[in-house]
DOTI-809938 format. One record per residue (C-alpha): x, y, z; residue in one letter. Coordinates in steps of 0.25 Angstrom, whole numbers, plus 2048, in hexadecimal, padded with zeros to 3 digits. Layout:
XYZA;...
//
This chain:
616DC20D8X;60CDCA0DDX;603DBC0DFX;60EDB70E8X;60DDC30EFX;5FDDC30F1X;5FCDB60F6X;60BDB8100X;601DC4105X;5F5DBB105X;5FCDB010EX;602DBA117X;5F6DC011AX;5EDDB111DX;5FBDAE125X;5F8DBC12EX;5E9DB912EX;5EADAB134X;5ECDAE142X;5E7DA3148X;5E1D96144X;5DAD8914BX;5D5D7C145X;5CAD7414CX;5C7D68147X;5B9D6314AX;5B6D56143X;5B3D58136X;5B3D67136X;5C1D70138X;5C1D7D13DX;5CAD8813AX;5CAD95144X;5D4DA013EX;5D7DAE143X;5D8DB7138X;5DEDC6138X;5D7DCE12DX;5E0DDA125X;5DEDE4132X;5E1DD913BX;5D3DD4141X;5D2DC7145X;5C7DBE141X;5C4DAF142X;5C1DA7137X;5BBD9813AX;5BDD8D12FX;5B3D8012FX;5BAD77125X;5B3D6A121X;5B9D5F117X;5B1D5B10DX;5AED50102X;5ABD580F5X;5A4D540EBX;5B0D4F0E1X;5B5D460EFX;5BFD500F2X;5C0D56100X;5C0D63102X;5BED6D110X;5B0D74111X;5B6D8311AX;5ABD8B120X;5B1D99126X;5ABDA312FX;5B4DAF131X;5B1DB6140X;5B4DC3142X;5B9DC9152X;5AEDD0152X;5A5DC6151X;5AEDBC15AX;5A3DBD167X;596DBD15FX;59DDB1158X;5A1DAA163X;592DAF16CX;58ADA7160X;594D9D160X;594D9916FX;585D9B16EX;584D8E166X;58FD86169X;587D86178X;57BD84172X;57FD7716CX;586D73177X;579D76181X;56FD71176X;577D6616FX;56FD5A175X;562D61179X;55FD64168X;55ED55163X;554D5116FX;54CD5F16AX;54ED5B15CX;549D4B160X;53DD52166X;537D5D15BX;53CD5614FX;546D5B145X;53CD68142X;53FD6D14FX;542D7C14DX;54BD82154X;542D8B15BX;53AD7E162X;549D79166X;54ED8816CX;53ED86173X;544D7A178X;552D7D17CX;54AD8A184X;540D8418AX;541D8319AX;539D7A1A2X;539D7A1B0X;538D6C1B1X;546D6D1A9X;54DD731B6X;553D6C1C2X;54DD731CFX;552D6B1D8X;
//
């Protein structure tokens, strides 16, 4: 009896934790973004990465990575995040002709040289 009553406790409290929940399905990758409450009633957000896999005895199983973001972390979250979702979109096709000209042992500091560099012959003066 008093199992039935711990896990009638347990699955109350997930039911009052999950206070909102969105799936994103990106190819072979599903995301999970739930809004958590924790006993005092802070929100928090936790971000699933599920992958299906093919385990070693052929049977399928789901590989889950989770972060767990705290409020007061949202914005230096969401600064870094920005940060590099630009940069990959400002740099995506500019890194494989840097890569195509210093070789695969380009270090990053010769690729950030190159991303920095400004030659006036770059600008448009008229």
């Amino acid at each position: 009896m008093t199992d039935q009553l711990d896990n009638q406790n347990e699955f109350d409290r997930a039911e009052i934790e999950d206070l909102f929940s969105n799936v994103v399905k990106a190819g072979k990758r599903t995301y999970f973004f739930d809004v958590k409450a924790t006993r005092s009633d802070e929100y928090y957000l936790t971000i699933t990465e599920s992958k299906k896999r093919m385990g070693k005895d052929g049977n399928m199983f789901y590989e889950k990575h989770k972060i767990f973001l705290y409020k007061e972390d949202f914005d230096n979250f969401m600064g870094g995040l920005t940060e590099a979702v630009n940069f990959i979109k400002s740099n995506q096709e500019v890194l494989p002709r840097i890569a195509a000209e210093y070789g695969n042992e380009a270090s990053l500091a010769e690729v950030n040289d190159e991303l920095t560099t400004l030659n006036f012959e770059d600008l448009d003066t008229k």
